[in-house]
Structure formats: structure tokens, C-alpha cells
C-alpha positions as CSV (number, residue, x, y, z in Angstrom):
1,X,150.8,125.3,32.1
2,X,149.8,129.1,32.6
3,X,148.9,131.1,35.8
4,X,146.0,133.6,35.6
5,X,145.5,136.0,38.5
6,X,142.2,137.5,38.5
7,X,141.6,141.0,41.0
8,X,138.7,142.9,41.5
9,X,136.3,140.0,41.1
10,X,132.8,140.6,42.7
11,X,131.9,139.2,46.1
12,X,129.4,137.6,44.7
13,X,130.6,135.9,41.9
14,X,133.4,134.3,44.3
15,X,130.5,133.0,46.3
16,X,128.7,131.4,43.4
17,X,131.8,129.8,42.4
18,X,132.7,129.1,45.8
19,X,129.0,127.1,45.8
20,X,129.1,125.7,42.7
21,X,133.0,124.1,43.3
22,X,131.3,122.6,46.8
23,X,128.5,121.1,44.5
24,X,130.6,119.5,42.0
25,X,132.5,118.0,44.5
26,X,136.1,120.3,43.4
27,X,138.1,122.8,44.6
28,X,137.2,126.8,43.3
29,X,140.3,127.0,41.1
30,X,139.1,123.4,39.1
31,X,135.8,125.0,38.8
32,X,136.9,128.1,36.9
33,X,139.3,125.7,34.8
34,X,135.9,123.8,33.9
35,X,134.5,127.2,32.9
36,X,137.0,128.6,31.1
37,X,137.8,125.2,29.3
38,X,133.8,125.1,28.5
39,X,133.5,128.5,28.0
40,X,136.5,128.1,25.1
41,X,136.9,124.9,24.1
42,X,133.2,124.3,23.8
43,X,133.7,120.5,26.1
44,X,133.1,119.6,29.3
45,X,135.4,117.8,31.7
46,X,134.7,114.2,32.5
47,X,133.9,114.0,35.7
48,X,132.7,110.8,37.0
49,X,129.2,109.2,37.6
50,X,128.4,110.5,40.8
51,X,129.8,114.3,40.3
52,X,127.2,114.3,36.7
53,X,124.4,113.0,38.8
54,X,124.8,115.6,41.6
55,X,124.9,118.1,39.4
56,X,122.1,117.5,37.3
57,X,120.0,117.4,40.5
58,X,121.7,120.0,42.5
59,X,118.6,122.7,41.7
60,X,116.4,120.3,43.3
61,X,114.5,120.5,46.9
62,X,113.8,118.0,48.9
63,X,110.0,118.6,48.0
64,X,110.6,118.1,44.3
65,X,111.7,114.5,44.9
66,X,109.6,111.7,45.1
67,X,110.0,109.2,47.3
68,X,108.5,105.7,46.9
69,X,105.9,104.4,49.4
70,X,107.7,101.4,51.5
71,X,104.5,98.9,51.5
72,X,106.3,95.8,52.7
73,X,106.0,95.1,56.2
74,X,108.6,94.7,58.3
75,X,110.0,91.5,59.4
76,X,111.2,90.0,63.1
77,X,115.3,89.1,62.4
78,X,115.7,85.3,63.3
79,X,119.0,85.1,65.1
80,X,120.1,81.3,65.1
């Protein structure tokens, strides 16, 4: 496999990829494989279950999600 050393990259771009790395659960240097591999090969890595459903919801705030109503009353735990 190649090395690529990339200089002069903005602040800010390091810190996106730095946050997007955290969100899919990977280290920076995997994330700008994924990129690059997307980017040229058109594919996306197969990352598992939980990694796909983290980032399809990442955008989301806590506001946006819905949480279900718990209606069912509580019961007293009958130790024997």
C-alpha cells in the first residue's frame, strides 16, 4: 500500500474530519481512506450495523427525535 502526506491542510477541514472520524466510530486517517475510496471508486466501505445507523442520524438533535410515551404503570418487584 501507498503513503500520502498531505501539508497545508486547513484548520478547519482537520476539524471536520477530526469530527466526522469520532462520529463514524474510526480513526481520522480511515476516514480520509473512506473519502478518497468514495470519492474515486464511487463505493462505500462496509461498515457495520451500528456505525450506518449512527451516521445516518448523526445530524439529528435530541429535539428531532421522538420518544414514545411509557403508559404502563409500573409494577412492585415480588422477591420470593
Amino acid at each position: 500500500m501507498a503513503t500520502l502526506t498531505i501539508r497545508n491542510l486547513d484548520d478547519e477541514i482537520k476539524e471536520q474530519l477530526r469530527l466526522a472520524a469520532a462520529r463514524n466510530g474510526h480513526s481520522m486517517e480511515e476516514e480520509v481512506r473512506a473519502i478518497l475510496r468514495q470519492a474515486m471508486l464511487g463505493s462505500t466501505p462496509n461498515y457495520g450495523l451500528a456505525s450506518r445507523v449512527r451516521q445516518r442520524f448523526a445530524a439529528l438533535s435530541d429535539s428531532e427525535l421522538t420518544i414514545p410515551a411509557r403508559d404502563m404503570p409500573t409494577r412492585q418487584l415480588e422477591i420470593e
